[in-house]
C-alpha positions in Angstrom: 0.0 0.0 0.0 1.2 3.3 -0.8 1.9 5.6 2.0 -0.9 8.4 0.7 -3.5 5.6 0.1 -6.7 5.3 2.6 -6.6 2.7 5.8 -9.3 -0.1 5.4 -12.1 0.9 7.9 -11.1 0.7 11.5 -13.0 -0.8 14.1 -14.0 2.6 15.2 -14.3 6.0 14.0 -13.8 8.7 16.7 -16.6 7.7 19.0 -19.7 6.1 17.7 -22.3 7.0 20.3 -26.1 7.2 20.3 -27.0 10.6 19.9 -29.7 10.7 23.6 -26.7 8.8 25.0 -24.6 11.7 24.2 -27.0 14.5 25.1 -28.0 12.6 28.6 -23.9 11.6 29.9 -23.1 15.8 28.5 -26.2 16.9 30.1 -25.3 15.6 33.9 -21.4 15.0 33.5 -20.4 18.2 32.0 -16.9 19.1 31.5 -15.5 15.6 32.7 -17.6 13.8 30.3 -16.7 15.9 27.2 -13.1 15.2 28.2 -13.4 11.8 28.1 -15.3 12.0 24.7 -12.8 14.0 23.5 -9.7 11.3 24.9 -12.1 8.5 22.8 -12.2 9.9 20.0 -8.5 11.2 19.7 -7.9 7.8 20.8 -9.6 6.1 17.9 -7.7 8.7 15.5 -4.3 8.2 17.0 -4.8 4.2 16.7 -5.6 4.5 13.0 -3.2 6.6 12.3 -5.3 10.0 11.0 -7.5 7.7 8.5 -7.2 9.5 5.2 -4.2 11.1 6.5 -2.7 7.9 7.1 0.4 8.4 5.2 1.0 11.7 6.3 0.8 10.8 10.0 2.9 7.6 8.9 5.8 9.9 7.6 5.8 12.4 10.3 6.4 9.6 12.6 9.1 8.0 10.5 11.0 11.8 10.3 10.0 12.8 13.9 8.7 9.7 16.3 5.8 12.0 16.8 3.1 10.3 18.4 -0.4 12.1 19.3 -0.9 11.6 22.5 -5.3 11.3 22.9 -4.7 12.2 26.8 -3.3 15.5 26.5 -5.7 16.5 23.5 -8.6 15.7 25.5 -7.3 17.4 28.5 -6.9 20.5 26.1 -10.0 19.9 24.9 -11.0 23.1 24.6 -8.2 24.1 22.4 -7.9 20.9 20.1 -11.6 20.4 19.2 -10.7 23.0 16.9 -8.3 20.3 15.0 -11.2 17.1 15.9 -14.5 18.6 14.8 -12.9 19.5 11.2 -11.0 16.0 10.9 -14.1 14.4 11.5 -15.9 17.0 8.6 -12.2 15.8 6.5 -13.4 12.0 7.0 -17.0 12.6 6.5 -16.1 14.1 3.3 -13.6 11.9 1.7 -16.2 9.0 1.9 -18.7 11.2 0.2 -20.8 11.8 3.5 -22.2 15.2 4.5 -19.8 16.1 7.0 -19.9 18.7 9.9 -21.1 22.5 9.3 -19.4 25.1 10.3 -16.9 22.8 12.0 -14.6 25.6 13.5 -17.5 27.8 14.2 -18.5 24.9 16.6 -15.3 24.1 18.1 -14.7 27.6 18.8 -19.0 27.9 20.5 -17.8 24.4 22.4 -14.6 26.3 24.4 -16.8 29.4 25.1 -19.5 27.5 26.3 -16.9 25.1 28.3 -15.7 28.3 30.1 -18.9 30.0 31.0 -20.8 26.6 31.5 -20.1 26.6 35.6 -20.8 30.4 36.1 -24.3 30.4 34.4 -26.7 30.5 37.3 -30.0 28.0 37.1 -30.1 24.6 35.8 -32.3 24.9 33.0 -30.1 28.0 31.5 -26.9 26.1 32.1 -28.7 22.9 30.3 -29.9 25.1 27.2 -26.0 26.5 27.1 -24.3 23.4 27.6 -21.5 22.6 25.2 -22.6 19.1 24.5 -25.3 20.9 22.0 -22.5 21.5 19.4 -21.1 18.3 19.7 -24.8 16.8 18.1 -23.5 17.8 14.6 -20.4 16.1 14.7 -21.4 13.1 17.0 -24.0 12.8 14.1 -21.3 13.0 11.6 -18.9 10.4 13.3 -22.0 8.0 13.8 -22.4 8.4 9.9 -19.4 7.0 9.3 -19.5 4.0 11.6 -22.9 3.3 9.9 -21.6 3.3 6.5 -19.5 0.6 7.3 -22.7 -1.4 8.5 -21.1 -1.6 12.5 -23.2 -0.8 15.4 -22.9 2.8 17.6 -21.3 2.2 20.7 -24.5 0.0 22.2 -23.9 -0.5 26.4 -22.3 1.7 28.9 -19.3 0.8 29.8 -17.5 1.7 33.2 -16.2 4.7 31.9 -18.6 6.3 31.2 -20.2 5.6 34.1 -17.2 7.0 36.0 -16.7 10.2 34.1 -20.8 11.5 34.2 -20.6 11.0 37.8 -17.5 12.6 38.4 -19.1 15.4 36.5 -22.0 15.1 38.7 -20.0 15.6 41.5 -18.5 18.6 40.5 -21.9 20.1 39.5 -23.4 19.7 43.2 -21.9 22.1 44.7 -23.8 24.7 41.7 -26.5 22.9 41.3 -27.3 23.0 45.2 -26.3 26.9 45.3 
């Protein structure tokens, strides 16, 4: 295969989810559940290699022995959605899918919101301005993909999830109490 060719399909793109799923685990586990979104879907990246960047990301290791690391570009979140939302438009596109409007427009709304998300007052106005409503275009894009390949969304909750909404929920108490 030649280095700029496409990967076969991986096992999974980004983070196939079901879309209430999504909404729900963002909804109650805030910041700590975007991150660990964000980790599985840079994770799923990382492990194939950048998909049709493949032999780019092949060479730049080769020349460098750069490796992305999925931990520290889901702890930046905020800063590196703006390179995940328009690699998952890139994928959506090279496979002739409608990928993700306005991708940088809705990685950039995603950090604002993640900032002012604990100082809005109320529970209902810090539910309408959560983040996890901009990440319903692209985790509708990335579930496109996985369907096209006839594979399932992400069907049970595992552990972590489970782990990262309630840590979210405990760090929402305290404001959600107040």
């Amino acid at each position: 295969m030649s280095t700029d060719e496409e990967v076969d399909a991986p096992e999974v793109w980004f983070y196939p989810n079901h879309l209430g799923k999504l909404v729900l685990f963002g909804l109650v586990g805030g910041g700590p559940f975007l991150f660990f979104w964000a980790y599985r879907s840079w994770q799923a990246y990382a492990a194939n290699a950048g998909y049709s960047r493949h032999g780019f990301w092949r060479r730049v290791r080769r020349a460098t022995g750069y490796r992305p690391s999925p931990f520290w570009r889901a702890l930046l979140a905020t800063n590196y959605f703006l390179c995940l939302f328009p690699a998952v438009d890139r994928e959506c596109r090279a496979r002739g899918l409608r990928g993700v409007p306005a991708a940088e427009v809705l990685a950039a709304g995603v950090a604002v919101l993640w900032f002012v998300e604990g100082r809005i007052p109320g529970l209902l106005v810090s539910s309408l301005l959560s983040p996890v409503w901009l990440l319903v275009p692209v985790q509708l894009a990335i579930n496109r993909l996985h369907l096209r390949e006839g594979r399932p969304l992400h069907p049970r909750t595992d552990g972590w999830e489970v782990l990262w909404v309630a840590l979210g929920l405990l760090a929402r108490l305290p404001h959600l109490r107040g």
